[in-house]
C-alpha positions, 0 to 999 in steps of 0.5 A: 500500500503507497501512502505518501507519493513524492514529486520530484520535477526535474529538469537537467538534474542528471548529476543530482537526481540518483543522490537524492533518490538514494538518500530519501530509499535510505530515510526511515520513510516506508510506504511511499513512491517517488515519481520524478516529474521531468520536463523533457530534460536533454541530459538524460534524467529521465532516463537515469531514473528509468535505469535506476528503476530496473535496476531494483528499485521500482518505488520509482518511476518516471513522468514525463511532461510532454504537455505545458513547460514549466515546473508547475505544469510537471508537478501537476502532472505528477500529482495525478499520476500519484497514488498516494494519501498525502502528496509531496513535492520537493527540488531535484536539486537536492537545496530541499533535505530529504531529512525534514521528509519524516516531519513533513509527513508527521505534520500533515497527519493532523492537517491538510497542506504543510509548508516546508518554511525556512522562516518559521521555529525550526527553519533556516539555511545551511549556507549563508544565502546571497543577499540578493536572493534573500531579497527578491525571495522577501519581497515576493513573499510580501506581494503576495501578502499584499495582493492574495491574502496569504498569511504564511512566513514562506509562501515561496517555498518549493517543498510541500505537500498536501492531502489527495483530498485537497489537491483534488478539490482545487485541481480543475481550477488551477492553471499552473504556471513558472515555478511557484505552484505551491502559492496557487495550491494555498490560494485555491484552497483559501477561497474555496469553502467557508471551512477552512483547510487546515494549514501548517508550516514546518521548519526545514533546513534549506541547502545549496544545489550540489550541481548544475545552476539555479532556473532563476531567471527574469522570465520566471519572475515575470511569470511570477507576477503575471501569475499573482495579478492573475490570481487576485483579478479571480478574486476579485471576479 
């Protein structure tokens, strides 16, 4: 029986992917899958993961997203594939530390969407982040505040996961986009009934990408902002 299903999206994670993989098979996590949701990668990670799977260890599989690029558009995809509970999703990049997987599941027992937040009592970094990352990553999180309503220390993080219930009751609504699902996930589930899902955020620690560069670029954040003006004109509708 698969009771927690984790999303990886990847793309170009070729030189990453397989620590990760061996690092959340040697965790104490049990019962659980993982499907790496790769966006056409041309270094091959797809088909790294395919090997490492026929290699014996078939709680991993592959999904590929041939439809919309994007980050997002792959995490839903995967999500659909899953046949988990309880949902997660976290970086190919290994920034995410397959140590908090245990806590976040813990958490999510007891409520219906956790944030893996850097900000929150238990969270913060391993290295000491470029000023100028940490800045753009603060006044994100402040647009958002102030244009959606989201009250969480971190609604920028990647690492998250959410009950199959509540994913299932906002996914028709959704149109993913970039990189930032997780903040259309907590929108979508903020305006969706009078009785509000529960939220939670657990303190994870946030590490450096072992290879390959970061996919911060201006497109993503123009596809960031087109996407918060977008939410708020639903909101407002």
């Amino acid at each position: 029986m698969i009771r927690y299903s984790i999303v990886i999206p990847t793309l170009n994670e070729r030189e990453n992917i397989l620590v990760l993989l061996e690092r959340i098979e040697n965790s104490p996590l049990r019962d659980y899958e993982i499907i790496v949701a790769d966006e056409n990668s041309p270094d091959g990670t797809a088909a790294v993961v395919e090997a490492h799977a026929a290699a014996g260890h078939p709680e991993a599989r592959v999904v590929r997203n041939d439809g919309v690029p994007g980050l997002s558009p792959s995490i839903v995809k995967g999500f659909r594939a899953a046949r988990g509970e309880f949902l997660c999703c976290m970086d190919g990049d290994l920034q995410h530390d397959t140590q908090d997987l245990s806590g976040i599941f813990r958490t999510l027992e007891d409520n219906d969407f956790v944030i893996g937040s850097r900000y929150t009592a238990g969270g913060g970094f391993r290295t000491r982040w470029n000023p100028c990352r940490v800045a753009i990553s603060r006044f994100a999180a402040a647009l958002a505040r102030l244009l959606l309503g989201i009250r969480v220390a971190d609604p920028m993080s990647g690492f998250f996961a959410i009950r199959r219930e509540a994913f299932e009751a906002v996914a028709a609504e959704m149109n993913p986009r970039g990189f930032k699902i997780m903040l259309e996930l907590l929108f979508r589930l903020k305006c969706r009934r009078a009785d509000p899902w529960r939220i939670a955020e657990y303190g994870i620690t946030f590490g450096t990408r072992l290879h390959g560069r970061s996919k911060l670029s201006a497109r993503v954040i123009l596809q960031y902002l087109q996407m918060l003006f977008e939410l708020r004109r639903s909101r407002q509708a």
